[in-house]
C-alpha positions as a Markdown table, in Angstrom:
| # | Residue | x | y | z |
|---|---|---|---|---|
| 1 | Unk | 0.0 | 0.0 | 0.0 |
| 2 | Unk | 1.3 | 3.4 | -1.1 |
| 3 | Unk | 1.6 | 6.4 | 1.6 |
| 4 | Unk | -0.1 | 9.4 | 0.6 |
| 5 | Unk | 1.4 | 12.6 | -0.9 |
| 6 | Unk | 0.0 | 15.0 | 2.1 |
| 7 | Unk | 1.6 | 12.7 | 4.7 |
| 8 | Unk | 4.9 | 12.2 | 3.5 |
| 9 | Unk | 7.7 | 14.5 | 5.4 |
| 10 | Unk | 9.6 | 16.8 | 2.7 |
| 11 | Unk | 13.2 | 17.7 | 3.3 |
| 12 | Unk | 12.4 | 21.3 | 4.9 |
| 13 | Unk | 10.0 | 19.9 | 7.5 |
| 14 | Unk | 12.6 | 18.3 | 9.4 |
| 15 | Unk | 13.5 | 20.7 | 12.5 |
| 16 | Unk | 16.5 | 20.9 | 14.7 |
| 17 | Unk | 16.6 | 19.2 | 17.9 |
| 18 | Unk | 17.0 | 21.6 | 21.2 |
| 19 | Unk | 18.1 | 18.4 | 23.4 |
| 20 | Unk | 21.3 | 16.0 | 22.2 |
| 21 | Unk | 21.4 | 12.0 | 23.6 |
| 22 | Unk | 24.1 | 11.5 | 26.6 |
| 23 | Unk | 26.1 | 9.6 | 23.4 |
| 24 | Unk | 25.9 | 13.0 | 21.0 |
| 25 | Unk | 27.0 | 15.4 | 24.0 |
| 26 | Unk | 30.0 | 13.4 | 24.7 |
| 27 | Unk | 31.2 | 13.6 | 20.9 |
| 28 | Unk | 30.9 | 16.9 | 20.5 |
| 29 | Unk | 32.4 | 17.6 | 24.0 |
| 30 | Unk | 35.4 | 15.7 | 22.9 |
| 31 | Unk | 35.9 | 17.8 | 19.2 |
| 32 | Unk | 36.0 | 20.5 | 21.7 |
| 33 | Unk | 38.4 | 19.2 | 24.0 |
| 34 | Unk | 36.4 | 19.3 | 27.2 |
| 35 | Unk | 36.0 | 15.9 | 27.7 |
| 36 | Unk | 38.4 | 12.7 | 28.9 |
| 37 | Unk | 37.3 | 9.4 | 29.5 |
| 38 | Unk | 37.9 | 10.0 | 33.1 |
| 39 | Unk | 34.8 | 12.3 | 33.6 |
| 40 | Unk | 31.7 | 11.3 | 35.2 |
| 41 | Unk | 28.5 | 11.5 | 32.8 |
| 42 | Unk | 26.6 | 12.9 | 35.8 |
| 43 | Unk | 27.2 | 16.6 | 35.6 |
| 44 | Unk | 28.5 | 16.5 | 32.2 |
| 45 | Unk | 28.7 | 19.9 | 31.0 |
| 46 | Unk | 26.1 | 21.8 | 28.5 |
| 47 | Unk | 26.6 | 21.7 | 24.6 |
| 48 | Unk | 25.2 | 24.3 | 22.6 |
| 49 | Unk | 22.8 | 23.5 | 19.6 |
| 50 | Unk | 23.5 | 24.8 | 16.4 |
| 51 | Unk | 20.5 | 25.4 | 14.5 |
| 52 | Unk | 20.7 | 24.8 | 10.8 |
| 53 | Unk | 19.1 | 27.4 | 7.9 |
| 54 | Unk | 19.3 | 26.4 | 4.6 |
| 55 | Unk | 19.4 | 28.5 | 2.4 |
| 56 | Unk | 17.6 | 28.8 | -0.9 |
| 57 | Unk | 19.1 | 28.9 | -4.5 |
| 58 | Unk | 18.4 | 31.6 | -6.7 |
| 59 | Unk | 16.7 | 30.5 | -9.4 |
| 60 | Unk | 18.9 | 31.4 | -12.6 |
| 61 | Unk | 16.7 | 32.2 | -15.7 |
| 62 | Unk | 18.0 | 29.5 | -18.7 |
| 63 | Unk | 18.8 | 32.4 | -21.3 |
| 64 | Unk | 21.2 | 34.2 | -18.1 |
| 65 | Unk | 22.7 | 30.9 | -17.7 |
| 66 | Unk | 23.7 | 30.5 | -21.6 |
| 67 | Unk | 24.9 | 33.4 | -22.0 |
| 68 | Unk | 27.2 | 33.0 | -18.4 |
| 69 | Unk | 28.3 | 29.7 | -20.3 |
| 70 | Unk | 29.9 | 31.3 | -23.4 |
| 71 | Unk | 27.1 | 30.0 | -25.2 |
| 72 | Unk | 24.6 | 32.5 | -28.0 |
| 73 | Unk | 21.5 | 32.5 | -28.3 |
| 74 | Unk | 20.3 | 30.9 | -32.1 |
| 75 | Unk | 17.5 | 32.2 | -33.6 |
C-alpha cells in the first residue's frame, strides 16, 4: 500500500533538535576538548545547539545561464 502525498515528510519539514542524547554530548564535548574518558557522565557539562538554515538557491533564468556559459542565443 502506497503512503499518501500529504503525509509524506519533505526535506524542509525536518526541525533541529533543542536536546542531544548523553552519546551526542560526549562527541561533540570531545571535538572540543572538554571531555576525557575519566569524567563522570553525571554533571557532564552543556553543549550548545546549532540550528541549521538552509538556504535557498536563486533561481537562474535558462537564457542568463547560456549566456554565463559562453554560449549565444540561435535564432
Amino acid at each position: 500500500m502506497t503512503m499518501d502525498r500529504s503525509l509524506k515528510v519533505q526535506a524542509g519539514a525536518i526541525k533541529s533538535r533543542n536536546v542531544l542524547t548523553r552519546a551526542e554530548r560526549i562527541s561533540r564535548l570531545k571535538e572540543l576538548d572538554r571531555w576525557s574518558d575519566e569524567m563522570n557522565v553525571v554533571g557532564m557539562a552543556k553543549v550548545r545547539v546549532l540550528k541549521i538554515s538552509l538556504k535557498k538557491k536563486k533561481k537562474v533564468k535558462k537564457e542568463e545561464a547560456d549566456e554565463k556559459k559562453g554560449g549565444k542565443k540561435k535564432k
